[in-house]
Each structure stands twice: as C-alpha cells, then as structure tokens.
N, C-alpha and C positions, 0 to 999 in steps of 0.2 A: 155493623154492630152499633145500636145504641150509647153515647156515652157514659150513661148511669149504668150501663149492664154489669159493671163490677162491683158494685154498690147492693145493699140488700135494699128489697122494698120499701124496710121502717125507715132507711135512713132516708131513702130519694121522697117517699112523700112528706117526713119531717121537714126535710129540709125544703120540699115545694110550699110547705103548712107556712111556714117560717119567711119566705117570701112572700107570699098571699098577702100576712099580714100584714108585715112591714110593706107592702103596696098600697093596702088598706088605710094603715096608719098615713102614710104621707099625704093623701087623697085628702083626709080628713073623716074617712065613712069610718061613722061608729054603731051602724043596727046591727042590726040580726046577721047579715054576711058576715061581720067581723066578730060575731060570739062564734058561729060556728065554727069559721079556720081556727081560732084560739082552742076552743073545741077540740077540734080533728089535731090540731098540732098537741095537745095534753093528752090524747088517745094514742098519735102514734110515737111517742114517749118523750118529748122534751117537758123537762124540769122543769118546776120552780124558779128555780137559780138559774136556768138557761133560758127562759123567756125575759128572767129577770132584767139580765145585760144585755139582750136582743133590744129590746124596748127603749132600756135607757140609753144605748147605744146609737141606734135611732132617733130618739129624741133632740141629741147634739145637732142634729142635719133638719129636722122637720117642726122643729119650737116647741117649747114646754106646755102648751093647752093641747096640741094633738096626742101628747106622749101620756097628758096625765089622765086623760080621757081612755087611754087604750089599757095604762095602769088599773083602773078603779075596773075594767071589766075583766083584766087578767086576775086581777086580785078573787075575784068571787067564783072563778073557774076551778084555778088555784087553791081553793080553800082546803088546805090541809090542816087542819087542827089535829092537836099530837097531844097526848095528858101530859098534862101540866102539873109538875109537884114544885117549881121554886116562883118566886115572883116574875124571875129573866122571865120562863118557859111561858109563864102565863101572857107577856106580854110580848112574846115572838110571835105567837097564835093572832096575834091581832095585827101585825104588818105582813107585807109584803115580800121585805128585803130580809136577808140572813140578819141576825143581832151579831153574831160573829163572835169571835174570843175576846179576853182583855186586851185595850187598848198599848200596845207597845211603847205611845209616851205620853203614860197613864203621869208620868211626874211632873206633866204641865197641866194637870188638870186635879181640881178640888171635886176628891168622890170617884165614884168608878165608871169608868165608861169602855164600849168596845168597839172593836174594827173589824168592819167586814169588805174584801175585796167586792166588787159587783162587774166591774171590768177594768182588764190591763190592759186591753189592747189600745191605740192610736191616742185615746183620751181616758186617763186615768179614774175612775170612778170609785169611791169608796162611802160605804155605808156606816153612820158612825152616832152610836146608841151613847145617852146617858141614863144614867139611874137617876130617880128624884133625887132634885139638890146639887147635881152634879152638874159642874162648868167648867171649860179651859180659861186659862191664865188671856189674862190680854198679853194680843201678842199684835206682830204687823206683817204680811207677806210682801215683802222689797223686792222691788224691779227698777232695774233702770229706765223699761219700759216696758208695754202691755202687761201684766200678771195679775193677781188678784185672785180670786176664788167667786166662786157660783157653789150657794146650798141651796136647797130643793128638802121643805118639811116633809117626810113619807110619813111620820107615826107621832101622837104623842103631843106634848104641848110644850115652847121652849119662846128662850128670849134670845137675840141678835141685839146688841148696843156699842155704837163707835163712841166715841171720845166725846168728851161733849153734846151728846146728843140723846135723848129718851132711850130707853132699850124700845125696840120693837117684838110682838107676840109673834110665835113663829105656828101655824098648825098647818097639820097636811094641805101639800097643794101650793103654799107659802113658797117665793122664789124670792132670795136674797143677793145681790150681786154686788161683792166687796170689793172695793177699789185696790191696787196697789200703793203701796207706804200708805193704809188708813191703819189707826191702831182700834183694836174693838176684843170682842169676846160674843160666842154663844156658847148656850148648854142648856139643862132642862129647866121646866117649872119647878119650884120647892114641894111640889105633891104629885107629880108627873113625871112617867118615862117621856121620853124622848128620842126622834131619829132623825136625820138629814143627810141626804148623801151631798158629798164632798167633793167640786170638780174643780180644780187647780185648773185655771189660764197662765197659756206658756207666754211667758215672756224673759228679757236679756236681763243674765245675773240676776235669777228669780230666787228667793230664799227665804224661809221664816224667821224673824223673829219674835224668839218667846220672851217676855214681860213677865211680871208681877203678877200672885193671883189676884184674882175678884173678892174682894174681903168680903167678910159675912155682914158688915155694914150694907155696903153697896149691893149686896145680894139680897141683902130684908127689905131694900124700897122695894121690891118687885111685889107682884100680885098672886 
C-alpha cells in the first residue's frame, strides 16, 4: 500500500505542488518551472491565504530576495480581484496578504489600522494594514537579549523612524530590521494605505514597550 493511499488525489498532488515550489524557491529558479507548479498548486486548490504562509514561511529559511521574487509571481497567479465598494476593499484587491480585521491594540496607534494572522506556526507572522495617516505610538521591544522585530513592506507606502534619526520611506519589497531596546514608530504615508508584515525575533525577557504617540508635528515633517 502506497503511503498517500488514504489521502485523496487533490490533496497528495497539492501538497506534492507545494513541495515542488518551495524546492524551487530555495534553488533560487524563478522561470517558467516555477509559474507552472504555482499554477498546478492554485488549480489543485490551495488558497491565497495558504500559499500565502507557505512562501512566507519559507522565506525565514531561504532569505528575503528568493521569497520576494516567488511573492511577485504568486501575486499575479493569485489575482483575485473581488468588487470593491469601500476604500479597505479597494485596496486589498491590490496586495497580496489578507488586510485582516481591526487592529486589537488599535489604542496604541493614531488612526486605524488592522491585523491579519499570515502564520502561527514556529515563527509568528503577522500582516499589519494602516489607513492614510495612520501610525503606532513610539514604542521599544526590550530584551535582555537577541529580540527585536523584522517588517517586510508588502503594499502601499509608509515611514520607519528611530529616535534621533530621519524617518525612512518604506515600499513594497523594503526590509527593516529593528534592534532590541531601539525606541522608533512606523505607519502609513499621510496620502497612502499601507502594509508590512510583522516578524517578532525571540529573545530573553522579550516585551513591548508602548510610548507616546507621534504628534501631528512630528508626523507633518514627513513627505
């Protein structure tokens, strides 16, 4: 007997589709082999959402230019575009990753913004939308040692600024990697949505703190 013999078809070649790629992806090959499996894996029925965390999950093991490379071809495969009747809807149709619901701690943050899970498993990954105008509180993620966070711009156009230092322009593709005890803030452009997933690095006695918001001073130097 076969091991996959209890398995149905769609699942054993999803899930052979789903290897393929992520073999593909670590290699580095991004032609024509790797639209097909993408392909064949959206035919024999993995999501959106499930290639989504497949890739970024991956990513973590195989470095941000293989993952973002295999992103932009998933993205166009992927192309679901759904009618649009509010501003969110209009600008979910233009990323990749879920916009998700409101933000759970929308009260550290000036304006609205939301959260979307992309993956729990081993490395926490979370997608995290503003609306133009909209930024978190400067805050600082404390560790006694290693922690910090890593955002990755997927959608939109946004700022990153530490303490003393210029804000930096965040757009798709952008890869920011925040130290532990640095104090800063990002959020979106004042005319622009906004998205960046969100990857918390473990480290000893790791923990947020939230700060002050970004006054509307300090938020009208930007461009």
């Amino acid at each position: 007997m076969r091991p996959y013999s209890r398995i149905s078809t769609t699942t054993y070649c999803s899930a052979k589709c789903i290897v393929t790629v992520v073999s593909l992806m670590a290699s580095g090959i991004t032609d024509s082999s790797l639209t097909y499996h993408l392909q064949n894996a959206k035919a024999h029925g993995v999501t959106k959402e499930e290639i989504a965390a497949i890739i970024t999950h991956a990513t973590m093991y195989v470095g941000w230019p293989k993952g973002w490379a295999v992103f932009r071809l998933a993205k166009e495969i992927w192309d679901e575009k759904t009618p649009a009747a509010t501003e969110k809807e209009k600008y979910q149709n233009t990323i990749f990753f879920p916009v998700g619901e409101p933000n759970p701690y929308g009260k550290f943050f000036v304006g609205q913004s939301y959260l979307a899970p992309v993956s729990t498993e081993q490395v926490p990954v979370f997608n995290v939308t503003f609306e133009p105008g909209c930024r978190n509180n400067w805050h600082i993620h404390r560790a006694k040692s290693g922690g910090g966070q890593i955002l990755i711009c997927v959608g939109g156009r946004g700022y990153y600024q530490e303490q003393g230092k210029d804000a930096v322009e965040l757009t798709p593709g952008t890869v920011i990697n925040i130290p532990a005890n640095v104090k800063h803030w990002h959020g979106a452009s004042p005319d622009e949505w906004f998205s960046h997933l969100a990857i918390e690095v473990a480290g000893e006695n790791a923990g947020t703190e939230w700060c002050e918001a970004v006054s509307d001073e300090e938020y009208g130097k930007l461009k």
